[in-house]
C-alpha positions as CSV (number, residue, x, y, z in Angstrom):
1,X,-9.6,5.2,46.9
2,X,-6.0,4.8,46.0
3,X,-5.5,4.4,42.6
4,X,-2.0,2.8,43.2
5,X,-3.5,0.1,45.2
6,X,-6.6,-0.5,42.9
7,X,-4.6,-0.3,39.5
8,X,-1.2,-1.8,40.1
9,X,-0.7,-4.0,43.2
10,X,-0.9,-7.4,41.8
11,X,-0.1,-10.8,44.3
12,X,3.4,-10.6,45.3
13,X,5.6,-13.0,44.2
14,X,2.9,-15.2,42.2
15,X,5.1,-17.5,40.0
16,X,2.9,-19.0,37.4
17,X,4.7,-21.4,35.5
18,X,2.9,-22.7,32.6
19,X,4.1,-25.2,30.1
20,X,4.7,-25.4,26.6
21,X,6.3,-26.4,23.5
22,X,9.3,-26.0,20.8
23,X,7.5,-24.9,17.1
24,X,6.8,-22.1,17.9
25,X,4.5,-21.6,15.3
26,X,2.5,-18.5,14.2
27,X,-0.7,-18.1,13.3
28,X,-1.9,-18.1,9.7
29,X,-2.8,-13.7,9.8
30,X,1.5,-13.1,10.8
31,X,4.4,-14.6,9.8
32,X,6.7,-16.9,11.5
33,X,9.8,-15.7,13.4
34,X,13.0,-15.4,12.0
35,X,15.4,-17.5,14.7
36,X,17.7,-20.1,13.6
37,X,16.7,-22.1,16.9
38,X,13.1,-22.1,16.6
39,X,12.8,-25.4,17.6
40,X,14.7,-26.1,20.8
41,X,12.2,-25.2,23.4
42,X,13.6,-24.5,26.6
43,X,12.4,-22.0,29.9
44,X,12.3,-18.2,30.1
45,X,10.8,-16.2,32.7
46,X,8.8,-13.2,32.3
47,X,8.1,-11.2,35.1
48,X,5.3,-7.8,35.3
49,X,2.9,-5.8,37.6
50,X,-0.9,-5.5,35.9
51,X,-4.6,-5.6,36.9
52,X,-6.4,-8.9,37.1
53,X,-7.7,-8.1,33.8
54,X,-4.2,-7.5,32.6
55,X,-2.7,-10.7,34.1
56,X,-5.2,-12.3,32.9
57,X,-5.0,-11.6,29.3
58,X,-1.4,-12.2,30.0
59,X,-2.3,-16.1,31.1
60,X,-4.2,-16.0,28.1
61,X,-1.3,-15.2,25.6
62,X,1.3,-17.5,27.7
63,X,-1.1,-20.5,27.2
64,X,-2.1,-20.0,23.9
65,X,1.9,-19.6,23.0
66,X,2.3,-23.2,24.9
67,X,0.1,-24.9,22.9
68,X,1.3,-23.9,19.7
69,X,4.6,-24.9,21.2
70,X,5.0,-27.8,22.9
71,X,8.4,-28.3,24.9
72,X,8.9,-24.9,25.8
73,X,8.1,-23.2,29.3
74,X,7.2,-19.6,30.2
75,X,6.9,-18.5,33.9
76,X,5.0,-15.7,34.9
77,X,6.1,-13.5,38.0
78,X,3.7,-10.5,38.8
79,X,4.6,-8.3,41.3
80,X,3.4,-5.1,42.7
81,X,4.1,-1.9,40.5
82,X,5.9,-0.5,43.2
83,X,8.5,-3.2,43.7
84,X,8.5,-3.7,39.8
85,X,11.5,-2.1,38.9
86,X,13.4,-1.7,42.2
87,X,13.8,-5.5,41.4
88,X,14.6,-5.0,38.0
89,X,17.6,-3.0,38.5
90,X,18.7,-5.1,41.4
91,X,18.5,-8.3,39.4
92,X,20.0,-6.7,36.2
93,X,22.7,-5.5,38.4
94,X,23.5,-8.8,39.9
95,X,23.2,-10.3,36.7
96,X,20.2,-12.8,36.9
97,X,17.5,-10.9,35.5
98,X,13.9,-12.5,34.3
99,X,14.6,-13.0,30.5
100,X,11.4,-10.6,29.4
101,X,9.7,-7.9,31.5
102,X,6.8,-5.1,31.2
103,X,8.4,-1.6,30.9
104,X,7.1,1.9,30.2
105,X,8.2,3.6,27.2
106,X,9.2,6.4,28.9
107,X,11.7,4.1,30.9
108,X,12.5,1.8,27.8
109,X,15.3,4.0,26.8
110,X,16.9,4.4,29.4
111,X,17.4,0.1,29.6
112,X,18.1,0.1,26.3
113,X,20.7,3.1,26.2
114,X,22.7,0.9,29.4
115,X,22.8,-2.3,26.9
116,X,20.6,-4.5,29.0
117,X,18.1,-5.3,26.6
118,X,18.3,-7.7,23.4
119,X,18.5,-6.8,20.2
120,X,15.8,-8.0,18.4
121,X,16.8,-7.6,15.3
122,X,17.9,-11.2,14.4
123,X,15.1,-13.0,16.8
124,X,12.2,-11.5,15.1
125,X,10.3,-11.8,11.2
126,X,11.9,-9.2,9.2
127,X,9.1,-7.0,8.2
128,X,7.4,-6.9,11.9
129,X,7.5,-3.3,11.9
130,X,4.8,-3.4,9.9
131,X,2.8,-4.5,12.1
132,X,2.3,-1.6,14.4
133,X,1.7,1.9,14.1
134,X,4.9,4.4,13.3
135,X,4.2,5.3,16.6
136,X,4.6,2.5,18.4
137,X,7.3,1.0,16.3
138,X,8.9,4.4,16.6
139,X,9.2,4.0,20.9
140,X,10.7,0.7,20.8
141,X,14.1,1.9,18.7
142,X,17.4,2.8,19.9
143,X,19.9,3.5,17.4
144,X,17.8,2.1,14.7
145,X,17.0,-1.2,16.3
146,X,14.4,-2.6,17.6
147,X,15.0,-3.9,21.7
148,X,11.3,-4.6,22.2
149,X,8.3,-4.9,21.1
150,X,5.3,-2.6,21.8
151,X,2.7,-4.4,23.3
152,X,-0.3,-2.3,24.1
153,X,-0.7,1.7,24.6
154,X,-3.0,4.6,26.2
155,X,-3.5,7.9,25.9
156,X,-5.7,10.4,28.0
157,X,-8.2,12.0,26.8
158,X,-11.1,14.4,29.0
159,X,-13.6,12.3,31.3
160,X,-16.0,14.5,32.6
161,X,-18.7,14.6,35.2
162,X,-22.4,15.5,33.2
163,X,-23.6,16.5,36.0
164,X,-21.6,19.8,36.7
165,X,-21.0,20.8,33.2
166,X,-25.1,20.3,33.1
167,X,-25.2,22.9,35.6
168,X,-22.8,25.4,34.3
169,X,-25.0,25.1,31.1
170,X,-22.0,23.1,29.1
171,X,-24.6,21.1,27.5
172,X,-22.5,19.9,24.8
173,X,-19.2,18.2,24.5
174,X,-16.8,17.3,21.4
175,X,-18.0,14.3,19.8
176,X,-15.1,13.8,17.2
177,X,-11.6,15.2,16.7
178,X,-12.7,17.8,14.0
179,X,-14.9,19.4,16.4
180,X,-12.5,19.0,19.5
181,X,-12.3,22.4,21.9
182,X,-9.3,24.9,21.1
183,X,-7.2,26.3,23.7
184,X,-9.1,29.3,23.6
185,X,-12.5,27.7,23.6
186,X,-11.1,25.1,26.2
187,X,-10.5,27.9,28.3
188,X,-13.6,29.3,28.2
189,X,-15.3,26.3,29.0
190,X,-12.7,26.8,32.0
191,X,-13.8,30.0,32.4
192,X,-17.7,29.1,32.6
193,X,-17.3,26.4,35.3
194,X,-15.1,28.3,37.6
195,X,-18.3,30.7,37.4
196,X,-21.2,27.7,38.1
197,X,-18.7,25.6,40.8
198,X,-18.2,26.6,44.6
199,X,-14.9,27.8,45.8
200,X,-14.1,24.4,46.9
201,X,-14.8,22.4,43.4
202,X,-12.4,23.5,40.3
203,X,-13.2,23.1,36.3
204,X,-10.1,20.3,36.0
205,X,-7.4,18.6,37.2
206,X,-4.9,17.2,34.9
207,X,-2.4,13.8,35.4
208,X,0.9,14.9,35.4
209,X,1.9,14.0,38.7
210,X,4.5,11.5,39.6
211,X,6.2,10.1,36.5
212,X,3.3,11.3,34.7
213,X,5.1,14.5,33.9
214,X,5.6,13.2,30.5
215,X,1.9,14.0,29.8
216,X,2.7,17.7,29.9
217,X,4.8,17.4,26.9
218,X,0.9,16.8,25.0
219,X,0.5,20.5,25.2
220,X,3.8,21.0,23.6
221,X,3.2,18.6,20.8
222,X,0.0,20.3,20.6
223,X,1.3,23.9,20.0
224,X,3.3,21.5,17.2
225,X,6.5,21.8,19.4
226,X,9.5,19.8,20.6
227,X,11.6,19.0,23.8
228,X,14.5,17.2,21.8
229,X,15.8,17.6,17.6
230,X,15.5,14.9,15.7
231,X,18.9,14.0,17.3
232,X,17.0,13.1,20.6
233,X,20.5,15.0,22.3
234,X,20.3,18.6,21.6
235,X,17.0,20.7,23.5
236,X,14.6,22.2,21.1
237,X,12.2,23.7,24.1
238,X,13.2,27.1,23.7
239,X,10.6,27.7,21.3
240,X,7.4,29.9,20.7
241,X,5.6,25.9,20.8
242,X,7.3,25.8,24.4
243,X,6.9,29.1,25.9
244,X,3.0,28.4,24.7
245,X,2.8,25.6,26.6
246,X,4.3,26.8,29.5
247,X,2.1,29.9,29.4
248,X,-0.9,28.1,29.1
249,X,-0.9,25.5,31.9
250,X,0.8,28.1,34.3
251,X,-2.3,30.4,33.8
252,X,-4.4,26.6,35.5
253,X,-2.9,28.0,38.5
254,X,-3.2,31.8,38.0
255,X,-6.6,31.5,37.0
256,X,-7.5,29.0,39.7
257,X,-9.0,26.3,37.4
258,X,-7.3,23.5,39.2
259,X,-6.3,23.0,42.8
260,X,-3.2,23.8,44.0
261,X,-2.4,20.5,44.9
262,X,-2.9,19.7,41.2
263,X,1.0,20.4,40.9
264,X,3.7,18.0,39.1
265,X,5.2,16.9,42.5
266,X,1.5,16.7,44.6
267,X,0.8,13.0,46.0
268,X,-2.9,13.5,45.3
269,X,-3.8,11.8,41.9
270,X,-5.9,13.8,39.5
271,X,-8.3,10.8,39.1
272,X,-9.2,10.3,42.8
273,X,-10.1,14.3,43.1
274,X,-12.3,13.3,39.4
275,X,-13.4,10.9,41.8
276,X,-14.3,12.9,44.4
277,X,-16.2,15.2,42.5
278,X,-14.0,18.1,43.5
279,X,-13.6,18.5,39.7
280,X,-15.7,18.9,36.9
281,X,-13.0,17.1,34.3
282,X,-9.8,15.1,34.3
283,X,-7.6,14.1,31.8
284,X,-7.3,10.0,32.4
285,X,-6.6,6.9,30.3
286,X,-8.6,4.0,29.6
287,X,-7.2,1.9,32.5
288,X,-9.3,3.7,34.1
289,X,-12.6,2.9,32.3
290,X,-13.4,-0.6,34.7
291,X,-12.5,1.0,37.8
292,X,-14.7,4.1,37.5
293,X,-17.6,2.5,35.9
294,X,-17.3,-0.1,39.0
295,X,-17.1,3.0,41.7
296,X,-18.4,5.9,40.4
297,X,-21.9,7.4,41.2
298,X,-22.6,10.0,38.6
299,X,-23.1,10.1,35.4
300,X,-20.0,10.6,33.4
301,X,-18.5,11.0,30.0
302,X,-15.0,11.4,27.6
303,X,-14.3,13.8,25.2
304,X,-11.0,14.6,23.1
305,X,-8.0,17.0,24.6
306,X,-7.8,20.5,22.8
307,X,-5.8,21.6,20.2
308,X,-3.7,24.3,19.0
309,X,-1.6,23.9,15.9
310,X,-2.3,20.4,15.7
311,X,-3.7,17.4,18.0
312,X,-1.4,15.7,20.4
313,X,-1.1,13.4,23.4
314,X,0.7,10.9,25.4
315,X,2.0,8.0,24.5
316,X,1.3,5.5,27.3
317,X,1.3,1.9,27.8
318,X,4.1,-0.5,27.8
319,X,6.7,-2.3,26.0
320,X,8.0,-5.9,26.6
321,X,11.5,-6.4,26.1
322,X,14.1,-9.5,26.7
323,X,17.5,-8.6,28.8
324,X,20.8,-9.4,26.7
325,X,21.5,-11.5,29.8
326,X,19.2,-14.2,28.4
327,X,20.5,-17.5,27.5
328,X,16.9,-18.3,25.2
329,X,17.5,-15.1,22.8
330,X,15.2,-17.2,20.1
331,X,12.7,-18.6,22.7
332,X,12.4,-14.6,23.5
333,X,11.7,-13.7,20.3
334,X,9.3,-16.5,19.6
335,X,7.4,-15.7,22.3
336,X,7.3,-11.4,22.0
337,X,6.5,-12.5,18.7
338,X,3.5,-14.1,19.3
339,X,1.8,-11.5,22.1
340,X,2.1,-9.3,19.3
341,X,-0.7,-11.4,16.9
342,X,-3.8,-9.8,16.3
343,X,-5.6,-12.5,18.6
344,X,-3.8,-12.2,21.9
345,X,-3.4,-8.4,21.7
346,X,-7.4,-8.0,21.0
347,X,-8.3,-10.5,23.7
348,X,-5.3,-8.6,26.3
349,X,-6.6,-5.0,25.2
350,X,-10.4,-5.5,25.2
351,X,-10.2,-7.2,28.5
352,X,-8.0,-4.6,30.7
353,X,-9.4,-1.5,28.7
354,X,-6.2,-0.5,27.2
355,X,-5.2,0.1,23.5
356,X,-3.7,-1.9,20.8
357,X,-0.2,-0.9,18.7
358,X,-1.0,-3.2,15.7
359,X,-2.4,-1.0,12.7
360,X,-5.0,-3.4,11.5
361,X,-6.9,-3.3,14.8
362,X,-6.8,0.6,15.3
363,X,-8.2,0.4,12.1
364,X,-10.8,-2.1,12.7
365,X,-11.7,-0.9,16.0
366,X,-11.6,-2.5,19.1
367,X,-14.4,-2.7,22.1
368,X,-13.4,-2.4,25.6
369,X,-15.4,-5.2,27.5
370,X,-16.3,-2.3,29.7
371,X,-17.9,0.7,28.1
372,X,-17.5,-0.4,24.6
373,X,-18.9,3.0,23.8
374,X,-15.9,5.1,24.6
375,X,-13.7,3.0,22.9
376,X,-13.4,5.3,19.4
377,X,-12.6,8.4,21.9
378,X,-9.3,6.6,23.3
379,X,-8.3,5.0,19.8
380,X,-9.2,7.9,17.9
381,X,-7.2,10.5,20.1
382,X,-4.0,7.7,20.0
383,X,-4.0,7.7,16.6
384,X,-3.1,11.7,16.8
385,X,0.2,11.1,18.7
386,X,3.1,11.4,15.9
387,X,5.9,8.8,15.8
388,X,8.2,11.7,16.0
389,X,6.8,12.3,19.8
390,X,6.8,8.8,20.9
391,X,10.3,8.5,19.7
392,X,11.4,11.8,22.0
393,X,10.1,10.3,24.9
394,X,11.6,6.7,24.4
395,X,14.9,8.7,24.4
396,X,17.9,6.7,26.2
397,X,18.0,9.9,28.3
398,X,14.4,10.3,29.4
399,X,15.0,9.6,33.0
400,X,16.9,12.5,33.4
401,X,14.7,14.6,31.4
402,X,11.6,13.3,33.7
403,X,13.6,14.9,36.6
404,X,14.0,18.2,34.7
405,X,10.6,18.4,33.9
406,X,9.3,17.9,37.1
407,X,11.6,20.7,38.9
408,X,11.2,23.2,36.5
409,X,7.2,22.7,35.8
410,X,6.4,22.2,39.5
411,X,8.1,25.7,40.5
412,X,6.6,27.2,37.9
413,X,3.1,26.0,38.6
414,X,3.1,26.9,42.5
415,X,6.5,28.0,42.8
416,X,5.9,31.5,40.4
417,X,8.8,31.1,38.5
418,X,8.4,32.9,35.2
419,X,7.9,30.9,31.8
420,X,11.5,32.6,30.7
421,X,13.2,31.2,33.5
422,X,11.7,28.4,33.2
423,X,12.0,27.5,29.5
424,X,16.2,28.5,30.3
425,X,15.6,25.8,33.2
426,X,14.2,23.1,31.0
427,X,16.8,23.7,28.3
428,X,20.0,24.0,30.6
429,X,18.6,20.5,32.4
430,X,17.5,18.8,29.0
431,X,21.2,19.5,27.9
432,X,22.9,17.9,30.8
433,X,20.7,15.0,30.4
434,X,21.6,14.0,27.2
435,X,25.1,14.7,28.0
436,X,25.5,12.0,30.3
């Protein structure tokens, strides 16, 4: 199974237009917008890959928008992740870019460092930030304004296969984030399965591959470390947090816990060898929850990541933003506005198994309408993630520092470069990066 094909390719091309209307009023649980031209409806086009579950909930928000505002128009273009952004950056570059889109936040900066995206600052209710969580607020900012909103997130967390740990006599997993595994005691755990499993089967496989580099940076914020200063320019990896982390998943390799496929640049997903069940454990988010319940024939499970000095994780998800191309700035802000409610963001989360940014549902809870019971793991373990890491990885230069990450990591892991050289790699790279 390829989960590129499963999870992201949406119908190509399907323009959904669906009408609506110019009051753009809120609901009575957030407050109105803050746009002096509220009222003079208009068209904007919003364009995004997703699940069927995800483009559903996104019909769901659109037409609950459009009846609350009657006049005004939003068209919805879903295309396949893989053509997502190559179309993107063509149409911002030709200058007729869709007024909102669906971008990662580790890409967000790098839109919003080019001035494409609009400032939201005057096209949303002032005290909006408080509707999220630091965390979330804190990857939409550039320069201390806000140039999207953050509309859902995910974070991995350990889904693991019963059966094997059963049979290496791992009978018991963490049930809470007080009693999550150290790195020590993760390792043994390691350890214990690379005993029980053939040569051909390994205790983990982690998601770092592709883009998903960024995920390493979990066992840095873990060992209560840093890539970037609280300047987001100057590197702070060379650190005992960083030469932890790179000790730690360099000795995966050494001490043949993971495949050597498992690598940064490998074009095997760690989910589909989870899948397989040529591992014991992966690290995976809660998009994956409806897939593997629907394929999977074992019985299976999720616990939290380890910890060292502290918890950590990855920020996932996505951010919608408006280009400062658009000529419907209000109508923009009206409607990011209003995907942010506590309605449409329950009804979008629950249905595509993905997490909310607002504070008062993390603190209410929300149920995935597939296994509802795994739903505290994901919120709880998001909730560890510290504004100050999400705000590193929304960094205007995190495209370059996605490139670093994968060079330097991938020759460490499989290429046996040492964790000195490698830490002097990632901060030389990190420093030309946010150079540029």
């Amino acid at each position: 199974m390829s989960l590129s094909r499963r999870r992201f390719l949406a119908t190509a091309g399907a323009a959904v237009p669906l009408l609506a209307g110019c009051g753009f009023t809120s609901s009575s649980s957030d407050s109105a917008p803050a746009s002096s031209g509220a009222g003079s409806g208009g068209t904007i086009t919003f364009t995004t890959w997703g699940t069927e579950a995800e483009l559903a909930g996104f019909r769901s928000a659109i037409d609950g928008f459009q009846q609350a505002n009657p006049g005004s128009t939003v068209t919805l273009n879903a295309v396949p992740y893989e053509q997502m952004f190559t179309n993107i950056d063509a149409q911002l570059q030709a200058g007729n870019p869709p007024d909102v889109f669906r971008v990662p936040y580790y890409t967000f900066g790098s839109y919003a460092g080019r001035g494409q995206l609009l400032d939201l600052t005057s096209h949303l209710p002032g005290d909006i930030s408080s509707r999220f969580t630091p965390q979330a607020w804190a990857a939409v900012q550039n320069s201390s304004k806000p140039f999207g909103v953050p509309h859902h997130t995910d974070t991995s967390v350990i889904l693991y296969n019963k059966s094997l740990l059963d049979a290496a006599g791992i009978t018991s997993v963490p049930d809470s984030l007080d009693t999550a595994w150290t790195w020590d005691e993760f390792g043994q755990v390691a350890q214990t399965l690379r005993g029980s499993l053939p040569s051909e089967k390994y205790p983990f496989v982690y998601n770092w591959q592709g883009n998903g580099v960024t995920r390493w940076l979990s066992w840095l914020f873990e060992a209560n470390g840093r890539f970037l200063a609280e300047d987001l320019l100057t590197p702070a990896i060379d650190s005992d947090a960083g030469r932890a982390a790179v000790d730690f998943t360099k000795s995966f390799f050494t001490s043949n816990w993971v495949p050597q496929n498992n690598s940064i640049k490998s074009t095997t997903y760690a989910a589909d060898t989870w899948y397989a069940q040529t591992a014991a454990m992966t690290w995976g988010g809660a998009f994956l929850i409806p897939d593997a319940t629907e394929t999977l024939q074992f019985e299976w499970g999720a616990t939290f990541p380890p910890v060292k000095e502290r918890h950590g994780g990855d920020f996932g998800g996505n951010a919608l933003v408006g280009t400062a191309a658009t000529k419907q700035p209000d109508l923009v802000g009206a409607f990011l506005e209003y995907v942010t409610q506590a309605d449409p963001m329950r009804t979008f989360c629950a249905g595509a198994s993905l997490l909310p940014t607002r504070a008062d549902l993390i603190s209410e809870g929300i149920q995935f309408a597939v296994r509802p019971e795994l739903s505290p793991v994901f919120v709880q373990q998001a909730s560890q993630v510290q504004a100050s890491d999400s705000g590193q990885v929304a960094s205007p230069s995190m495209s370059g520092i996605i490139t670093v990450l994968k060079d330097q990591l991938d020759a460490a892991f499989v290429g046996g470069q040492d964790t000195a050289t490698t830490i002097a790699g990632l901060t030389q790279g990190i420093a030309a990066a946010t150079a540029r």
